[in-house]
C-alpha positions as CSV (number, residue, x, y, z in Angstrom):
1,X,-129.9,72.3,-60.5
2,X,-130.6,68.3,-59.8
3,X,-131.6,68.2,-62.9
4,X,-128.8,68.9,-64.9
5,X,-126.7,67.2,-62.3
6,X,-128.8,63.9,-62.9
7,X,-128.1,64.6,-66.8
8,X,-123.9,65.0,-65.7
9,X,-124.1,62.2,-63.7
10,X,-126.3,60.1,-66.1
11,X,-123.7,60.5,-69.1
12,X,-120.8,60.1,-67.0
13,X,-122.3,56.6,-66.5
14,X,-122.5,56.1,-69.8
15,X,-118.9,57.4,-71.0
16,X,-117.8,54.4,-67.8
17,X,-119.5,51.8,-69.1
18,X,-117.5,49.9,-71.4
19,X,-114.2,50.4,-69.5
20,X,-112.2,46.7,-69.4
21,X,-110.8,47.5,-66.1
22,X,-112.5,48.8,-62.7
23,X,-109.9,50.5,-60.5
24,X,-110.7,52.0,-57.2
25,X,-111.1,55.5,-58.7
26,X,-113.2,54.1,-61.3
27,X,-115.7,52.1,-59.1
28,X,-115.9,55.5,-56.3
29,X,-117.4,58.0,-59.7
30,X,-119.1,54.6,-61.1
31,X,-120.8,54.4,-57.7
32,X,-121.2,57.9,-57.1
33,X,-122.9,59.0,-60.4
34,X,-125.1,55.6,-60.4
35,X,-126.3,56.5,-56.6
36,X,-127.1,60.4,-57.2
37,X,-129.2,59.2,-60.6
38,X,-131.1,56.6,-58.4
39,X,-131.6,58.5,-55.4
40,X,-131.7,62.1,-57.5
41,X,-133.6,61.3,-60.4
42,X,-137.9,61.4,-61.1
43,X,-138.2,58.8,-63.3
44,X,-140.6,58.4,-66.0
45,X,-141.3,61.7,-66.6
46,X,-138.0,62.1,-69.3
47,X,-136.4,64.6,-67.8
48,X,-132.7,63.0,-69.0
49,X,-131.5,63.4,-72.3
50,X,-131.0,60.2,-72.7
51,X,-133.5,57.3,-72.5
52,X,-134.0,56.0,-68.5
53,X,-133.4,52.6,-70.2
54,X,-130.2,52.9,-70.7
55,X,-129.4,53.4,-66.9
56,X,-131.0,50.3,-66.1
57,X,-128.9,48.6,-68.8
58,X,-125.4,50.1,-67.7
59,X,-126.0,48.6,-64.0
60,X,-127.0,44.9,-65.6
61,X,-124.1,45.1,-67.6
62,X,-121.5,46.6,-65.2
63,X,-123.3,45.2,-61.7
64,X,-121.4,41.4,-61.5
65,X,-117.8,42.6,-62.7
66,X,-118.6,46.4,-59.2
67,X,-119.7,43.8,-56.8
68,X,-117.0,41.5,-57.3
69,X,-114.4,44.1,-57.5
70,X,-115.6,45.9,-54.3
71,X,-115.5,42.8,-52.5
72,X,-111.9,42.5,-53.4
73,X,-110.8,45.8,-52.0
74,X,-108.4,46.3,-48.9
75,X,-110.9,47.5,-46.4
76,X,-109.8,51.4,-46.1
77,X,-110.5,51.7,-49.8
78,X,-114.0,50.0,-49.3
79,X,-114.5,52.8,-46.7
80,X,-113.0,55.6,-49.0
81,X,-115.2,54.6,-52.0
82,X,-118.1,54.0,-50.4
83,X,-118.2,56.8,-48.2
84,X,-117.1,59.4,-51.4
85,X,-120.3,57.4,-53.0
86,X,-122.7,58.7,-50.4
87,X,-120.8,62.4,-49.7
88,X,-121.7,62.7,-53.3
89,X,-125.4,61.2,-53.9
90,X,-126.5,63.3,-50.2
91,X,-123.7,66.5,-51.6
92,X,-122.3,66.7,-48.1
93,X,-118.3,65.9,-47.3
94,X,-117.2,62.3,-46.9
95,X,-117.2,61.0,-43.4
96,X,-113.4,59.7,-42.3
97,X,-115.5,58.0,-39.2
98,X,-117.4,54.6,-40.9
99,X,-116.3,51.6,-41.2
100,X,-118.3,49.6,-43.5
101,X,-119.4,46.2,-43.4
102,X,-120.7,43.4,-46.0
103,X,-124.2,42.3,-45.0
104,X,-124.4,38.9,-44.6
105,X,-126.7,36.5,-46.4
106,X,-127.5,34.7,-49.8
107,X,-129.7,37.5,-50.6
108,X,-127.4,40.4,-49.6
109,X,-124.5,40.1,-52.7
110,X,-123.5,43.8,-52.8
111,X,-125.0,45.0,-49.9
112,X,-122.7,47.2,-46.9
113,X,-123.7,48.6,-44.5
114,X,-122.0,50.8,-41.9
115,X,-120.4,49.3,-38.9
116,X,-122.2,50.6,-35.7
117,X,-119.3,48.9,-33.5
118,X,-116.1,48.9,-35.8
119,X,-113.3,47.0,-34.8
120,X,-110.0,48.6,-35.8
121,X,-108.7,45.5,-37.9
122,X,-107.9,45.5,-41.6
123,X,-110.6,42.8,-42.0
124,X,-114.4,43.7,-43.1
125,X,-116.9,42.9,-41.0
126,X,-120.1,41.2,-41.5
127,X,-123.4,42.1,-40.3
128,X,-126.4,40.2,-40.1
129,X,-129.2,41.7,-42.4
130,X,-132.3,40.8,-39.7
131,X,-130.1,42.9,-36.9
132,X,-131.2,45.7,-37.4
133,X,-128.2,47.8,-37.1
134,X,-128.4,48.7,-40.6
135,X,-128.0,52.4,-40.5
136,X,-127.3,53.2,-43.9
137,X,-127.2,50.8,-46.7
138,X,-125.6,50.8,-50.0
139,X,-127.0,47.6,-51.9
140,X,-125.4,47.9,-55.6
141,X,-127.5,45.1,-57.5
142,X,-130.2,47.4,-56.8
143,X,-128.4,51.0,-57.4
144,X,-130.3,51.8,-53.9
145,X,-129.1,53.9,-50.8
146,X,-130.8,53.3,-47.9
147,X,-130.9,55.1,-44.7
148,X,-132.3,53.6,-41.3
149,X,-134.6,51.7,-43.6
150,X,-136.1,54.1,-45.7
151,X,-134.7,54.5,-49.6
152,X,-134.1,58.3,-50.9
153,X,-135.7,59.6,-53.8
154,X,-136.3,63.1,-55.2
155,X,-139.9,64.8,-54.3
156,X,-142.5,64.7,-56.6
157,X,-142.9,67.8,-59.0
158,X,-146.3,69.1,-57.2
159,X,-144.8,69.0,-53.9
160,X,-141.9,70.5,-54.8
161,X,-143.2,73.6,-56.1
162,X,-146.2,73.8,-53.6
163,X,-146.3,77.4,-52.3
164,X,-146.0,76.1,-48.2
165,X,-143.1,74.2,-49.4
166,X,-141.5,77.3,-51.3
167,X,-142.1,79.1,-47.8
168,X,-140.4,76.8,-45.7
169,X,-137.3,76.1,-47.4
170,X,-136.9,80.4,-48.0
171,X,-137.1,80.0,-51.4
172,X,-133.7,77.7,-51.8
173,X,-133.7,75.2,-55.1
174,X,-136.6,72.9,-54.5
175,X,-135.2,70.3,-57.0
176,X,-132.7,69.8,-53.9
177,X,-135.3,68.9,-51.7
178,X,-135.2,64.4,-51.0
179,X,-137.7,62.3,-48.9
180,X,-137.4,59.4,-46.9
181,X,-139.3,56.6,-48.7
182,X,-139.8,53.9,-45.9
183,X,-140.0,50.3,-47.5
């Protein structure tokens, strides 16, 4: 099943691409598809119908014009399109709860982060990226979601279908299954 979502998700990206103009709409399935490929995804072992390349190439050519236009949004739409982003890439429902945050720092250009003490203003916050309040973390230049510090990625193949594994999880999809990377 993840694999044929990757591919949906893969060639949406793809049919995005070369639009002029990035809306809010645009940017939340942009975001979305680009997050549940990253995060989704085994690389290198051409699984996509269409060549893992081409993903990389889509984010260097859309990454300047999605950072700049997130920064630009009212703050409730940040929220909305970032949170839709992660209900999507983790398929659970989108929280109405965060408040996100840009994190703050030469080095952090398209990085948020959720707020863990929002303030009820119309302003976006900025957290400090050696805090260490940064809960979960959606840094676009790098396509990466990032949760208490430890990236998401799709289990290997042989641990996936390892019978103990098959046994635990009661025989549900284990192309479902995601790990905690720490970094």
């Amino acid at each position: 099943m993840t694999k044929i979502a990757c591919t949906v998700h893969a060639h949406l990206l793809l049919i995005l691409r070369n639009s002029e103009e990035f809306p809010p709409q645009f940017i939340e399935r942009f975001l979305s598809s680009l997050l549940f490929v990253t995060t989704r995804h085994s690389w290198n072992l051409n699984l996509l119908p269409i060549p893992e390349t081409h993903i990389f190439e889509l984010l260097t050519f859309c990454q300047r014009k999605l950072i700049a236009t997130l920064k630009c949004l009212p703050k409730q739409v940040l929220n909305q399109t970032l949170d839709h982003s992660i209900a999507t890439t983790t398929q659970t429902t989108p929280s109405t709860h965060r408040q996100w945050a840009f994190v703050a720092g030469p080095r952090s250009i398209g990085r948020y982060t959720v707020e863990s003490h929002p303030e009820s203003t119309d302003i976006i916050a900025t957290v400090d990226a050696q805090s260490g309040e940064l809960g979960i973390e959606i840094d676009v230049q790098r396509a990466q979601l990032t949760f208490c510090n430890a990236h998401l990625e799709a289990l290997q193949i042989s641990i996936l279908l390892d019978p103990d594994i098959q046994l635990v999880f009661g025989g549900a999809s284990p192309f479902r299954l995601q790990w905690s990377k720490p970094h």
